[in-house]
C-alpha positions as CSV (number, residue, x, y, z in Angstrom):
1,X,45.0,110.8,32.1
2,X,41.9,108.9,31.6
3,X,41.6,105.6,33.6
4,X,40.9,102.1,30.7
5,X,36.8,101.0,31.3
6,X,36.2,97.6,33.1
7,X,35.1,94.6,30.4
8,X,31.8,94.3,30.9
9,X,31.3,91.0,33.4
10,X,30.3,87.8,31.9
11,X,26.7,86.5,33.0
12,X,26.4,84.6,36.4
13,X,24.5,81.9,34.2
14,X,27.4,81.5,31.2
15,X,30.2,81.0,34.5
16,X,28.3,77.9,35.4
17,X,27.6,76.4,31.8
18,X,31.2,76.9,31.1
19,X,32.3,74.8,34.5
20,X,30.0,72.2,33.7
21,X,31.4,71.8,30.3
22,X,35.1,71.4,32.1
23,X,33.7,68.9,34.5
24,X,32.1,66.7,31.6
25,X,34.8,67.4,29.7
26,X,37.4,66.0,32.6
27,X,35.1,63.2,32.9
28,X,34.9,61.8,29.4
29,X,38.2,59.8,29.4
30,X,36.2,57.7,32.8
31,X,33.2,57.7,31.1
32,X,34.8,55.9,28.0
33,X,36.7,53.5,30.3
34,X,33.7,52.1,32.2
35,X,31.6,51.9,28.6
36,X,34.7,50.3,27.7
37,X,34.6,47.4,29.9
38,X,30.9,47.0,30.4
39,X,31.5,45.9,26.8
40,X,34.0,43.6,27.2
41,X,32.2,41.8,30.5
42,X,28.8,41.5,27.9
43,X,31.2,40.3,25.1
44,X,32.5,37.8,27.6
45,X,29.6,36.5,29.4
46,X,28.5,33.4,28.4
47,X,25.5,33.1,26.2
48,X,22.9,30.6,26.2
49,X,23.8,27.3,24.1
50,X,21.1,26.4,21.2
51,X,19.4,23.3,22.0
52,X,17.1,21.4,20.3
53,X,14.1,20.9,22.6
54,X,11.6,18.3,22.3
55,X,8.0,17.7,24.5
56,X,6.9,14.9,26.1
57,X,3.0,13.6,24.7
58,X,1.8,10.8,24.7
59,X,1.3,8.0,21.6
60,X,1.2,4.9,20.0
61,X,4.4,2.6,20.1
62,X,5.4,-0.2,18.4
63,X,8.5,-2.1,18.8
64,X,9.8,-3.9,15.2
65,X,12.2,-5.8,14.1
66,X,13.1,-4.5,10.3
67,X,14.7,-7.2,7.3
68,X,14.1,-7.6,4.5
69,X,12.3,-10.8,2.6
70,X,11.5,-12.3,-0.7
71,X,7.8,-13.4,-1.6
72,X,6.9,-17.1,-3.2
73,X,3.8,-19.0,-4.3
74,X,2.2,-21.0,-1.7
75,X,1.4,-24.0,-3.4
76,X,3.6,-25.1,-6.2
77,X,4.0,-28.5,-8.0
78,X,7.3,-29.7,-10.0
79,X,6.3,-31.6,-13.1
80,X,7.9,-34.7,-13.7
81,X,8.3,-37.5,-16.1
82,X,6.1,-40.8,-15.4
83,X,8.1,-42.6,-17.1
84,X,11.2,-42.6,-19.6
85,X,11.3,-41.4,-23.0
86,X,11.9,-38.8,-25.9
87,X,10.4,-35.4,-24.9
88,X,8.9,-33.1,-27.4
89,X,10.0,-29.8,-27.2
90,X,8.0,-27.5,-24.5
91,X,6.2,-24.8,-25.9
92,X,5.0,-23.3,-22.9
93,X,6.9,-20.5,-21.6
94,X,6.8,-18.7,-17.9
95,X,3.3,-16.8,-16.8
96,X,1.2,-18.9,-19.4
97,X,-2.2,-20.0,-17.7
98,X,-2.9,-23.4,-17.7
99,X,-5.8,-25.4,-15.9
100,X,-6.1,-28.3,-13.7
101,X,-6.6,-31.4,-15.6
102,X,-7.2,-29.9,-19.4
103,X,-4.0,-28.6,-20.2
104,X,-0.8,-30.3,-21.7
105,X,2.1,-29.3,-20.6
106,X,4.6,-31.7,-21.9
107,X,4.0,-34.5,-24.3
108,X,6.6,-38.1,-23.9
109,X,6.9,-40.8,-26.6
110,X,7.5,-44.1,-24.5
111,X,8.2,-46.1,-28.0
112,X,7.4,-49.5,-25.8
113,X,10.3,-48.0,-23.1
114,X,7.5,-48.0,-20.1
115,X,6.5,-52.1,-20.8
116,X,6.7,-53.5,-16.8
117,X,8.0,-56.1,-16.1
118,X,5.9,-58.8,-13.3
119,X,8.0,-57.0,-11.0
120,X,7.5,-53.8,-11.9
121,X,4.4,-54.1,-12.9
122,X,3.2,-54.5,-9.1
123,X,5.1,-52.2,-7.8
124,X,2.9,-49.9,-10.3
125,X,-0.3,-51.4,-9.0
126,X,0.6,-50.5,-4.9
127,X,1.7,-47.0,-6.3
128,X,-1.6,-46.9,-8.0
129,X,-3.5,-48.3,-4.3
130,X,-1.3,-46.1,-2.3
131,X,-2.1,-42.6,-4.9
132,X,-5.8,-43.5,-4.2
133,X,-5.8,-43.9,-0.3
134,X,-3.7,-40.0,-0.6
135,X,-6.6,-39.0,-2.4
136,X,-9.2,-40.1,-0.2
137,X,-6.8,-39.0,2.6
138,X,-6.8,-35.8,1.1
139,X,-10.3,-35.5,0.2
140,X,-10.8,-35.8,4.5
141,X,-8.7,-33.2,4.8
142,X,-9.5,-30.9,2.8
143,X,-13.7,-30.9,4.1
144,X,-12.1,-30.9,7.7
145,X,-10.4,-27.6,7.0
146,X,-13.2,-26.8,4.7
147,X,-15.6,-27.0,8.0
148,X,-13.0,-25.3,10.1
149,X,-12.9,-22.3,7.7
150,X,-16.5,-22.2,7.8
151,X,-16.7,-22.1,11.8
152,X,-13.9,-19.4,12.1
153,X,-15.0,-17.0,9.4
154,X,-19.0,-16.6,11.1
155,X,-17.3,-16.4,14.3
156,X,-15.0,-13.5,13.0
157,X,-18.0,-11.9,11.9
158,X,-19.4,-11.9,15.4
159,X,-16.1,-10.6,16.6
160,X,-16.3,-7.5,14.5
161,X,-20.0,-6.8,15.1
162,X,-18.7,-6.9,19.2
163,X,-15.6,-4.8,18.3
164,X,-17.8,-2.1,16.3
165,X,-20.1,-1.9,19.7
166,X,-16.8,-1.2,21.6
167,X,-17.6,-4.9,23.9
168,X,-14.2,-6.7,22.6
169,X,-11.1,-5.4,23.2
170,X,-8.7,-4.9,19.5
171,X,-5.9,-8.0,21.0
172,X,-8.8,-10.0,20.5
173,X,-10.4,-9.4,17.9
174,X,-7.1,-9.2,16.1
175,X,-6.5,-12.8,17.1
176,X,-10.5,-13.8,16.1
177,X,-8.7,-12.2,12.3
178,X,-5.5,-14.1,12.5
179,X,-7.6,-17.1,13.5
180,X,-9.7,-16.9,10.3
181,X,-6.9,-15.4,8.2
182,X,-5.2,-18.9,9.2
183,X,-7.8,-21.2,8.3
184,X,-9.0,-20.0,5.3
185,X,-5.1,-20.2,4.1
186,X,-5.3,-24.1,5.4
187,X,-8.3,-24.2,3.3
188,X,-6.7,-23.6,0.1
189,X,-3.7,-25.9,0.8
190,X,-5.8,-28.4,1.4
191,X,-7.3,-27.8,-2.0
192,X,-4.0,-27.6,-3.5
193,X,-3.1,-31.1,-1.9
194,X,-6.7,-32.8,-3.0
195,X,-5.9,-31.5,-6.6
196,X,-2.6,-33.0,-6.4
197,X,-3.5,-35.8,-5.1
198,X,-6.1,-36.5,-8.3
199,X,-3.3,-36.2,-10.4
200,X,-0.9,-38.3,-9.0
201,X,-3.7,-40.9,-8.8
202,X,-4.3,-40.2,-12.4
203,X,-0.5,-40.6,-13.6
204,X,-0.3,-43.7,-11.3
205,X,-3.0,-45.0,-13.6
206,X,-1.5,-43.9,-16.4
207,X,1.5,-45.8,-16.0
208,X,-0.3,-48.9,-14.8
209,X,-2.0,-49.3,-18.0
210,X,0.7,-48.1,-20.3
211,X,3.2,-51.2,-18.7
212,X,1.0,-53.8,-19.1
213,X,1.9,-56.2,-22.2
214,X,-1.9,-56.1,-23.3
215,X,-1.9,-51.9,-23.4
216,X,0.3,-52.3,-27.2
217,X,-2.1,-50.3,-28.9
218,X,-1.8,-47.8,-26.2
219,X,2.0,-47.8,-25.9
220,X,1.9,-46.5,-29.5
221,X,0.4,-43.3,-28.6
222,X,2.4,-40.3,-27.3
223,X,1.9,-39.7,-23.5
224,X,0.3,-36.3,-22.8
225,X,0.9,-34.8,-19.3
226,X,-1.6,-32.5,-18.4
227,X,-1.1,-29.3,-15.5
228,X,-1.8,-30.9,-11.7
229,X,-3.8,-27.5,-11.0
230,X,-4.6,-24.5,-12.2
231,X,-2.9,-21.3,-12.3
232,X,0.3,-20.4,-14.1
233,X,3.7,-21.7,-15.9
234,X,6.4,-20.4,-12.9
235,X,9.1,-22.2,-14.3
236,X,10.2,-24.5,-17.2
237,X,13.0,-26.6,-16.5
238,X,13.5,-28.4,-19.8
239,X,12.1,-26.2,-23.2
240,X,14.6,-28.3,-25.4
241,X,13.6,-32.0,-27.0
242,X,15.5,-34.9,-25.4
243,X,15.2,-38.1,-24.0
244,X,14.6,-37.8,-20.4
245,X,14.8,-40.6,-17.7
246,X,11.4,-41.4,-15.2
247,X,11.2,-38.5,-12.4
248,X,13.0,-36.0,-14.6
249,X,11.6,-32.6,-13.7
250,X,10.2,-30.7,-16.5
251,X,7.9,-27.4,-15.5
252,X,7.1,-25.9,-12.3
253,X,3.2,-24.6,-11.7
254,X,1.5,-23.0,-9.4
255,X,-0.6,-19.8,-8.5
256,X,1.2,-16.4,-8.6
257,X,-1.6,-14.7,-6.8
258,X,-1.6,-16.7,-3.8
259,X,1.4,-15.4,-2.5
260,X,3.3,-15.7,1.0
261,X,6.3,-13.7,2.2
262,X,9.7,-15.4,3.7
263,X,11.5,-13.0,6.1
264,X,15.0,-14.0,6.8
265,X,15.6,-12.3,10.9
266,X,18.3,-12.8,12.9
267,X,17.4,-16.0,15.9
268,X,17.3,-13.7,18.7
269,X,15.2,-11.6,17.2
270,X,13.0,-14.2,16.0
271,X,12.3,-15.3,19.3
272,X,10.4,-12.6,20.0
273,X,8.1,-12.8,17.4
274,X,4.9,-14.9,17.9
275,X,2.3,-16.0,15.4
276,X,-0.6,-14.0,14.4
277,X,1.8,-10.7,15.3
278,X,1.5,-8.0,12.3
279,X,3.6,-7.6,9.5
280,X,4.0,-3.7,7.4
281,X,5.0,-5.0,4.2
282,X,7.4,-1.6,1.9
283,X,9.3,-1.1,-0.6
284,X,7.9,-3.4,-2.7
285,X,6.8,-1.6,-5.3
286,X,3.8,-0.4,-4.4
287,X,2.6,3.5,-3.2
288,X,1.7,2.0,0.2
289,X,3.2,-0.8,2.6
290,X,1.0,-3.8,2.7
291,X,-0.5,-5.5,5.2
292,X,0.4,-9.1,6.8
293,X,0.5,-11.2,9.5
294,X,3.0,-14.0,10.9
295,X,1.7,-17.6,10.4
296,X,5.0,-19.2,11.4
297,X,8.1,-18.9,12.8
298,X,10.4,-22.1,11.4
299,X,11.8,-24.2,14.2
300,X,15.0,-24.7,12.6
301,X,17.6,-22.0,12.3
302,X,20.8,-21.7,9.6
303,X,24.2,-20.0,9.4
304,X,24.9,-17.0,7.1
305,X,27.8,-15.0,6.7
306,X,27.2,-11.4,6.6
307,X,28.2,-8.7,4.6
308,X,31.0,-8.1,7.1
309,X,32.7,-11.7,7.3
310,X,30.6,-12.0,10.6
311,X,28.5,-15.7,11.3
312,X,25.3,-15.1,12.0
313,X,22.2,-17.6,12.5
314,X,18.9,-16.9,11.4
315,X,15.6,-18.2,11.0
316,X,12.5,-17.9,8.4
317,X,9.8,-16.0,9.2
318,X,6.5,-17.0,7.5
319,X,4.0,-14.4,6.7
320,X,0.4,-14.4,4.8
321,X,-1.0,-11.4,3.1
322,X,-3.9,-9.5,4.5
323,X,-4.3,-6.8,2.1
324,X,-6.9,-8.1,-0.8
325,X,-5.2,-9.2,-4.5
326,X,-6.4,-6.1,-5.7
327,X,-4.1,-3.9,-3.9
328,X,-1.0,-6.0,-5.0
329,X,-1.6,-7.5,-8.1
330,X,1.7,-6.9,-9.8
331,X,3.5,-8.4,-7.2
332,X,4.9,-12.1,-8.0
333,X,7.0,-15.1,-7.2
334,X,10.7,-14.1,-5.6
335,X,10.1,-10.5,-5.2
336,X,12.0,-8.5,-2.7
337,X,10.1,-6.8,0.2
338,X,11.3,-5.2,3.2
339,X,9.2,-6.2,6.0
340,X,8.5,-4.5,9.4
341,X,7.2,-7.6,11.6
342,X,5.9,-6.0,15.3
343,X,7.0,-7.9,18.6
344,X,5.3,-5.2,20.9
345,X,2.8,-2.0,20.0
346,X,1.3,0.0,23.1
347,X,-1.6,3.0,22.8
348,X,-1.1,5.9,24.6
349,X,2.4,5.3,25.9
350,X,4.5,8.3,27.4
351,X,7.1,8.7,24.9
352,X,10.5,10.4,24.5
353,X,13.2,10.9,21.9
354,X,15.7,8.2,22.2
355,X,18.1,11.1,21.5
356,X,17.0,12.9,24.6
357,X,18.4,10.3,26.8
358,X,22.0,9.4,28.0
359,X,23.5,7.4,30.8
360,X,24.9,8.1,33.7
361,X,25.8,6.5,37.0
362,X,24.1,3.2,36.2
363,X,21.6,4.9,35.2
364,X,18.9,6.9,32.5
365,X,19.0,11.0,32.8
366,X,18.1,13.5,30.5
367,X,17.9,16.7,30.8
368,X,14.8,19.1,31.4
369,X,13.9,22.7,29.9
370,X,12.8,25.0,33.3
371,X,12.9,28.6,32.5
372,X,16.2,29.3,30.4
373,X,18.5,26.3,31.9
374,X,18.4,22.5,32.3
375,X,17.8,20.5,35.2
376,X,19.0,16.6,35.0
377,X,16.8,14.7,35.7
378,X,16.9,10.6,36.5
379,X,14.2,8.6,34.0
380,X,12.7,4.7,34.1
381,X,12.5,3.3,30.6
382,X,10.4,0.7,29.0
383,X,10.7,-0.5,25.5
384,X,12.2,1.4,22.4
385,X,12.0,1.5,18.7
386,X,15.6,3.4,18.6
387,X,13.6,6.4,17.4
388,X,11.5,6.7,20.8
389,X,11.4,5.2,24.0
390,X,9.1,4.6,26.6
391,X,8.9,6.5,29.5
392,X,7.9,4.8,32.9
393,X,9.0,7.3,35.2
394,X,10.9,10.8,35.7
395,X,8.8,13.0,33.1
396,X,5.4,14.3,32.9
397,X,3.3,15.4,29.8
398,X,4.4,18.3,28.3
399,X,7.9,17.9,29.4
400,X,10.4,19.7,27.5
401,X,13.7,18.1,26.9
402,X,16.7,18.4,25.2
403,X,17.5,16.5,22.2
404,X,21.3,15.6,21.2
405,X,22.6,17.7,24.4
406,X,26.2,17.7,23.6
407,X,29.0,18.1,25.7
408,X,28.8,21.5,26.4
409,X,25.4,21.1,28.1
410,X,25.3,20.4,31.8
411,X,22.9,20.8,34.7
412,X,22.3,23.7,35.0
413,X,23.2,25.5,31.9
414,X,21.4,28.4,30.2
415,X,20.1,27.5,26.9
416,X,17.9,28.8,24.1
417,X,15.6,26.9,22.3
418,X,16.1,26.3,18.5
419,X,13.9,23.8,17.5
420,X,10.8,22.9,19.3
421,X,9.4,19.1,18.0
422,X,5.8,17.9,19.3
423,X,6.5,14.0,19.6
């Protein structure tokens, strides 16, 4: 009987391939497990919040206070009657051009109305003695600020030669341009008051002769009543015919193009501002804001109720164009402008977002970008605009802070940059 053959034995090298297999095999569910839960501790761990981070440079700065304003004419002059009597209807309508002492504006048929009594009749003569001593008063006045024009425009043009050579600092020279801004508007007033001045003198006259008992022939004529100065119709108060009584206001003149701006600001805020400070002009119209300057802050201030029920008291602020006509010669009487009037500019001032900074324990913090977390970090502050704020102390150029941290951010937090903002 014939023994069975051996199998024929597996390789040495297949034995150990298969035992590894087992192992691996056995080790799999482990393997899984700790795969498992490395996932779940990278799923947990916190990430790094977004932030919006901003740096630290260095600019200009100017502090404003923002309201908004209406413009008017300067120098305007009310019309009135001399004396009583039947008006003839007004043909003139507003923005017709009229000139000093040619034009009539109105025409008045007395009928023998304006014959003076003795009593009246020298109360017309001092009115006729006291309309030339304003004249003469204002011809004085109006050379004196003539002269003073004269003396501040060449000395402005000695400013600017120093200020182009870099020997005069820009504070001053931008008072040396106020200065002469300022005169040269005194100048013109005081034209405006010598032209008015000649025509009161010349209505005084008028109704001197007309009341005198020997003036019949005269009384029979209409009276004519020419334009005080020259420029345009801004309003007209009566068009209709009617009889009108002595002083009854008829048309309003004056020049549209010589133009000031009347900024209604809260009082606290208006004692900051100072005159001669500068004014951006917007919104007016215009593809660029215009430039002004403060001539004066009124002294007296008035109560308004805001928009909210709330009392508030405010005060005018007075402002002249800079700009020249050209650039705003569409812009008239009564026209809304919002007006940006500075109280405090600075060059080269460290500035942050005012977003970047919160308070804390009586004091300002913010907090800094170093590596991938923030550090807080106590900050002095100086002035603001509510955009950006001074920095006195606690940062450096090139500073990178956090804007708008949130609550989630604290010292010490890991974050990641979203935004990156050069200020």
């Amino acid at each position: 009987m014939n023994a069975p053959l051996p199998s024929p034995a597996a390789p040495h090298g297949q034995n150990k391939n298969g035992a590894n297999a087992r192992r691996w095999t056995r080790r799999l569910p482990w393997l899984g497990g700790a795969l498992l839960a490395a996932l779940i501790v990278v799923g947990l761990w916190p990430k790094p919040l977004p932030v919006e981070v901003a740096v630290i440079a260095r600019g200009d700065l100017a502090v404003t206070v923002n309201e908004e304003g209406m413009t008017r004419v300067k120098n305007r002059y009310v019309i009135t009657s001399p004396v009583a009597g039947q008006l003839r209807r007004v043909a003139w309508k507003a923005g017709a051009v009229v000139e000093a002492g040619r034009t009539g504006v109105a025409v008045l048929e007395s009928g023998g109305a304006d014959l003076l009594d003795t009593r009246s009749l020298a109360q017309a003569e001092a009115r006729v003695r006291a309309a030339e001593a304003a004249r003469e008063q204002a011809a004085a006045q109006r050379a004196r600020a003539a002269a003073n024009a004269k003396m501040q425009r060449d000395d402005f043009a000695r400013q600017q030669t120093l200020f182009k050579t870099g020997t005069l600092s820009r504070q001053e020279f931008d008072v040396a341009e106020m200065r002469a801004t300022t005169t040269a508007q005194d100048e013109r007033a005081a034209e405006f008051a010598a032209q008015i001045a000649d025509f009161e003198l010349v209505q005084a006259r008028a109704v001197l002769l007309r009341g005198q008992p020997a003036a019949t022939a005269d009384r029979g004529e209409p009276l004519v009543i020419t334009s005080p100065v020259s420029g345009r119709v801004l309003r007209v108060f009566q068009e209709s015919e009617r009889l009108v009584p002595a002083g009854f206001a008829l048309l309003e003149v004056g020049d549209p193009t010589d133009l000031e701006a009347r900024i209604e600001v809260l009082s606290r805020d208006g004692v900051a501002i100072q005159p001669g400070a500068r004014v951006m002009l917007e919104q007016w119209g215009g593809p660029v804001p215009l430039a002004a300057r403060v001539r004066l802050v009124e002294p007296s201030a008035f109560t308004k109720i805001s928009a909210l029920g709330v009392e508030e008291q405010r005060v005018y602020v007075i402002v002249d164009f800079v700009d020249p006509l050209e650039k705003r010669a569409t812009l008239g009487d009564n026209y809304r402008v919002e007006a940006r009037i500075v109280t405090w500019e600075g060059r080269g001032v460290l500035r942050a977002p005012a977003g970047a900074l919160f308070q804390r324990a009586g004091g300002w913090q913010t907090f800094v970008l170093e590596g991938g977390r923030v550090k807080s970090r106590a900050v002095k502050v100086g002035r603001s605009t509510g955009l950006e704020t001074e920095i006195l102390d606690g940062l450096h150029e090139g500073d990178r802070v956090v804007v708008y941290p949130g609550d989630k951010v604290a010292d010490g937090s890991r974050v990641r940059p979203i935004i990156v903002s050069e200020k």
